[in-house]
N, C-alpha and C positions, 0 to 999 in steps of 0.2 A: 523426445523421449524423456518421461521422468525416471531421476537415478536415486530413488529413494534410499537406497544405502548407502547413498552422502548426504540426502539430508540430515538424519542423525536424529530427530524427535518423533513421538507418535503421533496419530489424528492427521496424515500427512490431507492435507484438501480440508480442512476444518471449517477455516475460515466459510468457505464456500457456504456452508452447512448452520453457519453462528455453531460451532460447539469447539471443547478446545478438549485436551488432556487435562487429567488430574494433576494437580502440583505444579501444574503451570498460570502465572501470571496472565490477565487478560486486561485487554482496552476491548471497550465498547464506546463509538466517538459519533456522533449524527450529527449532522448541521442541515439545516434549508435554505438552500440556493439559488430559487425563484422561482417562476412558472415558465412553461413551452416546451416546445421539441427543442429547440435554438439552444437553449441555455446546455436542455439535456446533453445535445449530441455536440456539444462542446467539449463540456467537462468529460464525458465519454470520452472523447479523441485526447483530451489532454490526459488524461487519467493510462489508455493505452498503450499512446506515446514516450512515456517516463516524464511527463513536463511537469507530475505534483513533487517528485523528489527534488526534478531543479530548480521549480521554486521555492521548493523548503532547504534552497541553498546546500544540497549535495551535489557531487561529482557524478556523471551516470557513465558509466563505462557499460556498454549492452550489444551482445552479440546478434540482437535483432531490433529492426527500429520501433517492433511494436511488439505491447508484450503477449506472447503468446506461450502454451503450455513446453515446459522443455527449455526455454531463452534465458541463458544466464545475465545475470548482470552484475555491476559491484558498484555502489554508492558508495560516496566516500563522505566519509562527517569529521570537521575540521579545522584546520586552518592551514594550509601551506605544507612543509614537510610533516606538520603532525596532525593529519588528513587520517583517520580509521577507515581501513576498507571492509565493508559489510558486504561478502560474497551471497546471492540466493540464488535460485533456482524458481517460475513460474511452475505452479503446478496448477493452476485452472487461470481460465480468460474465458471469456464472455465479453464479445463485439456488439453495438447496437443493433438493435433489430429493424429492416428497414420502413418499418411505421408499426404503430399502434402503440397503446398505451392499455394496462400497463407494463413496463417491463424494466430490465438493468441491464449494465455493464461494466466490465472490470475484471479484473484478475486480483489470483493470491500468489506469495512468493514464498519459498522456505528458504531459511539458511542453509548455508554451504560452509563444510570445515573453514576457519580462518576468521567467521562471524563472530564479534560479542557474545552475540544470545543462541538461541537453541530455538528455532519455533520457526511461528506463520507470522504474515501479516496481509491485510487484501485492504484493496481499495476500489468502493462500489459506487456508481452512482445509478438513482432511481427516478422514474420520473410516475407518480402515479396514477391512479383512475382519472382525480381532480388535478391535473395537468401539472401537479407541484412536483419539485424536483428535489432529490436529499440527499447529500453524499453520508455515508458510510463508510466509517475505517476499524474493521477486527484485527486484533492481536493477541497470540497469547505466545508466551517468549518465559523462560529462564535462561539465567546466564551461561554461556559455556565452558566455565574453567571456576576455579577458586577465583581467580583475580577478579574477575566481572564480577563476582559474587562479593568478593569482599566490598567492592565499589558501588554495592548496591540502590543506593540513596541519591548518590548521583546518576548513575544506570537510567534510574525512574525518570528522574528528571530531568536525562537527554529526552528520554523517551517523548514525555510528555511536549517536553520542545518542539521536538521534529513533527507528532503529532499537529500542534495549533498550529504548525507551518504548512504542512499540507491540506491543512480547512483553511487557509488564509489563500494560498494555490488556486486553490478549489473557488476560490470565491472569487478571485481576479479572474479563471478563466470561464467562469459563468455570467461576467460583468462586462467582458469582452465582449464588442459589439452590439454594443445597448446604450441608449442614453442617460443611464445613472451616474 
């Protein structure tokens, strides 16, 4: 069940939709990740699973092993004891579909009190008509307190970090089991 009166921001399912709230911050990130169902229903499974966050080097702490709508999680970004925990909540998933083309999969997460920012973020992968595969990652976020806000500059540029960590993710597990 979602508890949208902890999420805390509006547009709650945005992502899902590409649209975000006004006065909110947004990524829009694509990459092309190869051709097949193989590649697709990979990154699918890894995308699900939480395995783009642990390969963009967070902690996954998840009350479910896949993500599905309602399944908390808390990523941690960090180093050691000074590890930030970024509490969210799924509010859409989408499983692969068992053939055809085209279609996607993936889920979006909203913050949970205790989070940096205030928002969404979703992680999709598509595979299309012409058998090409694309990941997509939406986000639209402002900070949640003065202090994040004050740290804005840097905020960005964890952001962006984490971002080319999970298309870098994305790309190891699309490269998995292939001979590239």
């Amino acid at each position: 069940m979602i508890d949208a009166g902890r999420l805390g921001y509006p547009g709650i399912g945005g992502t899902e939709r590409g649209v975000a709230p006004v006065g909110y911050d947004r990524v829009l990130e694509e990459d092309r990740l190869g051709t097949g169902l193989g590649v697709y229903r990979r990154v699918a499974d890894g995308i699900l699973g939480w395995e783009l966050q642990r390969r963009a080097g967070l902690t996954v702490r998840a009350d479910s092993p896949r993500a599905v709508p309602g399944a908390h999680v808390v990523s941690g970004f960090g180093v050691g004891p000074f590890r930030l925990p970024a509490p969210c909540q799924v509010v859409w998933a989408r499983e692969p579909a068992p053939d055809g083309v085209p279609q996607s999969a993936g889920f979006g997460y909203g913050t949970l009190p205790g989070h940096p920012a205030r928002g969404e973020e979703s992680f999709e992968v598509e595979i299309n008509s012409h058998g090409e595969v694309w990941l997509r990652i939406r986000a639209f976020s402002r900070p949640a307190n003065w202090f994040y806000a004050a740290g804005g500059l840097v905020t960005r540029a964890a952001q962006r970090y984490v971002t080319s960590r999970y298309i870098e993710g994305a790309r190891t597990l699309a490269a998995e089991g292939t001979s590239q």
